[in-house]
C-alpha positions in Angstrom: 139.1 -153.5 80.7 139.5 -152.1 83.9 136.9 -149.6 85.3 139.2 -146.7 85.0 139.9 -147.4 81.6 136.6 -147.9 80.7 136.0 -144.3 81.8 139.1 -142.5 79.7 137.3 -144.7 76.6 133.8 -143.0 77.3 135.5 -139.5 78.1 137.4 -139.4 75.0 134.5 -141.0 72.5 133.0 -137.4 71.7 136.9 -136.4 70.6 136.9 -139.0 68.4 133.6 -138.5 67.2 133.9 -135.0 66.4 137.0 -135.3 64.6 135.9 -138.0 62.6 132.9 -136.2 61.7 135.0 -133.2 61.1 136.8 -135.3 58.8 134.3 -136.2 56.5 132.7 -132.6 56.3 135.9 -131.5 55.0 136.1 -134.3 52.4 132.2 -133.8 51.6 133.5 -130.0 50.9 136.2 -130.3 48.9 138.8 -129.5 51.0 140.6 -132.6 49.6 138.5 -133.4 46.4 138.5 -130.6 44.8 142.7 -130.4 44.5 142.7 -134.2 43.7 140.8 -133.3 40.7 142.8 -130.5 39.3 146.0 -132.2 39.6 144.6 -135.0 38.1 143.9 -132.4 35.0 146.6 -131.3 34.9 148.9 -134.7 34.5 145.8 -135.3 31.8 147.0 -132.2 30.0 150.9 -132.9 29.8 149.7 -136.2 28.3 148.1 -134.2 25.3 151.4 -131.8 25.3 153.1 -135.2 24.7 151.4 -136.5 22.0 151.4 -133.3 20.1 154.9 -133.1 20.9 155.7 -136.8 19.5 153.2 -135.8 16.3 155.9 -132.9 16.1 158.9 -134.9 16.0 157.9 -137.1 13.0 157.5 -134.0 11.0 161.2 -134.0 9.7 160.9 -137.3 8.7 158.0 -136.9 7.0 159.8 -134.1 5.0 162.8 -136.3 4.6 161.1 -139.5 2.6 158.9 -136.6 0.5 161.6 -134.8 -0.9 160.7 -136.7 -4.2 157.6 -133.7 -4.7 157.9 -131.6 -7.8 159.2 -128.2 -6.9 156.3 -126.7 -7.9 154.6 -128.4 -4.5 157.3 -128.0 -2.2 155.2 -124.9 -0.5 152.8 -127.6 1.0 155.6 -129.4 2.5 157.2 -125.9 3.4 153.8 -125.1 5.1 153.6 -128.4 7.2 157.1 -127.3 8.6 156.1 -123.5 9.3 152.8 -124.6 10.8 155.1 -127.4 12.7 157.6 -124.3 13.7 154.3 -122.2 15.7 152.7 -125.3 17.1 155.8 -126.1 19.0 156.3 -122.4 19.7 152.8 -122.0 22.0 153.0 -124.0 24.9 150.2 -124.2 27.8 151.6 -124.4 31.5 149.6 -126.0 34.1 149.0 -122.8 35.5 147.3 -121.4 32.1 144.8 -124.5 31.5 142.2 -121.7 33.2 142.7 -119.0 30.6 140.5 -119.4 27.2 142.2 -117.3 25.2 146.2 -119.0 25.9 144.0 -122.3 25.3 142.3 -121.3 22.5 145.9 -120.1 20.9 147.2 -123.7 21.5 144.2 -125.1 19.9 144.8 -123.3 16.3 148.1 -123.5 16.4 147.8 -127.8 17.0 144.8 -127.5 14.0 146.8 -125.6 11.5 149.5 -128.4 11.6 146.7 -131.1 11.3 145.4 -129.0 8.3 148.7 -129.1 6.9 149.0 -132.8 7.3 146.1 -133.7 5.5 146.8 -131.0 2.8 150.0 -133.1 2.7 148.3 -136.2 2.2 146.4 -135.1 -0.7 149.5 -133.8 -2.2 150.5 -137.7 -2.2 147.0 -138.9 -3.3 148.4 -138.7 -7.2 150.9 -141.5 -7.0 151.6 -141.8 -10.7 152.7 -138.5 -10.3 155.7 -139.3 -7.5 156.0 -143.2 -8.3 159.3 -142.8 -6.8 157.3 -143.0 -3.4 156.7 -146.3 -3.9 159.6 -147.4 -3.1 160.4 -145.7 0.2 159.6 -148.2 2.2 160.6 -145.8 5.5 156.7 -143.8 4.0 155.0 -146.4 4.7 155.9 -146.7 8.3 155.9 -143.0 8.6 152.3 -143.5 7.3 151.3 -145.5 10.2 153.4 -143.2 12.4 151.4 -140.5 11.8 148.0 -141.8 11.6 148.5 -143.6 15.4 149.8 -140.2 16.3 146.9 -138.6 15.8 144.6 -141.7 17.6 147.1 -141.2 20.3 146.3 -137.1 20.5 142.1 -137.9 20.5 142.7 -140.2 23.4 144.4 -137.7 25.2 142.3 -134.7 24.8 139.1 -137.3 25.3 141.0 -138.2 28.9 141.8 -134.7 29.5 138.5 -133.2 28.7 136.8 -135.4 31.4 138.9 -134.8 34.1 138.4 -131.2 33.4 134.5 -132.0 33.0 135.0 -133.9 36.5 136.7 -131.0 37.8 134.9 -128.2 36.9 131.9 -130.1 38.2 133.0 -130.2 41.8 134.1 -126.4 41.4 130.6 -124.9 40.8 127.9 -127.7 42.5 127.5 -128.4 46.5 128.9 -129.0 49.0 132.4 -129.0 47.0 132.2 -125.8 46.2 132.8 -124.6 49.5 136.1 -126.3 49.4 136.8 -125.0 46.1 135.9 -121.5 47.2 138.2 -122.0 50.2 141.1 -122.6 48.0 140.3 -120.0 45.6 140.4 -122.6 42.7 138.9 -121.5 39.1 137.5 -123.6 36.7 140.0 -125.2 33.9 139.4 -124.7 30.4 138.2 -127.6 28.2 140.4 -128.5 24.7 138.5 -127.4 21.6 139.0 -127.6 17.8 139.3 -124.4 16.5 138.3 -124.8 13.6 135.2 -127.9 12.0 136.6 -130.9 11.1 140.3 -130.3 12.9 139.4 -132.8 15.3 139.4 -135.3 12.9 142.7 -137.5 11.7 144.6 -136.6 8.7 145.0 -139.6 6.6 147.8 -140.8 4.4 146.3 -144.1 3.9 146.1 -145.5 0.4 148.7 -142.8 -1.3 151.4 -145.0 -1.5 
């Protein structure tokens, strides 16, 4: 390296430097960070809008395969459809995942058809009562169906909840929140049950 070069090198180290350093501050701040996170919340959260959606779509076939039910029942089944009808009905956009109350109508919605579901399943519990069940051999793989549905939803808000956790954290601690502030960004909401228990499954298993 000739002298001259030699000399540009030296002159434009600091540049270098600085920037490099400027850099990283930014990325220690959030600047990047902190909108990684939310979008990663947010493709988190149309994964749970998906899996209730597919829970959705089995619905009607549920209610085809269980049209066996004594009239006297049918309002169970008519109440899996109705509470089917709203849950579709509220849907959360990426740009609501900060508001509690849009989040927390989502939530009941989703936990009144998982209550109807496993009111449903108990209506089939009795299967001397519909023996013609036992031959439908489309229930049993609705059965399964349904029941992986609903491991596939838990996964989802599990995922979803810690990239909101993950998220939220880099909102309100140091030095990311300086980024955060920057970009005006809010923390997201979290998924909740609504009401004890509606976290948990509803299973059809052993009613057929």
């Amino acid at each position: 390296m000739s002298a001259s070069s030699a000399a540009r090198v030296t002159r434009f180290a600091p540049r270098f430097v600085i920037a490099a350093t400027a850099a990283a501050s930014l990325s220690a701040c959030g600047i990047n960070s902190v909108p990684t996170a939310q979008e990663n919340a947010k493709a988190k959260w149309a994964d749970v809008q998906a899996a209730f959606q597919e829970r959705a779509n089995l619905v009607p076939n549920l209610a085809s395969v269980a049209k066996g039910a004594a009239d006297q029942e049918k309002g169970i089944l008519v109440g899996v459809v109705e509470a089917r009808a709203k849950a579709t009905s509220i849907q959360i956009k990426a740009d609501d995942l900060g508001d509690p109350a849009k989040m927390a109508e989502f939530s009941a919605a989703q936990n009144q058809l998982s209550g109807s579901l496993a009111g449903f399943g108990r209506l089939l519990a009795n299967v001397e009562a519909y023996p013609q069940l036992k031959s439908i051999t489309n229930y049993q793989m609705l059965q399964s169906q349904l029941e992986g549905q609903e491991n596939r939803i838990r996964v989802t808000i599990r995922d979803y909840n810690e990239a909101v956790r993950d998220y939220n954290t880099r909102v309100r601690t140091f030095p990311e929140m300086i980024g955060a502030t920057i970009r005006g960004a809010k923390p997201l909401v979290p998924y909740q049950a609504a009401t004890p228990g509606a976290e948990v499954a509803p299973s059809l298993e052993g009613k057929i």
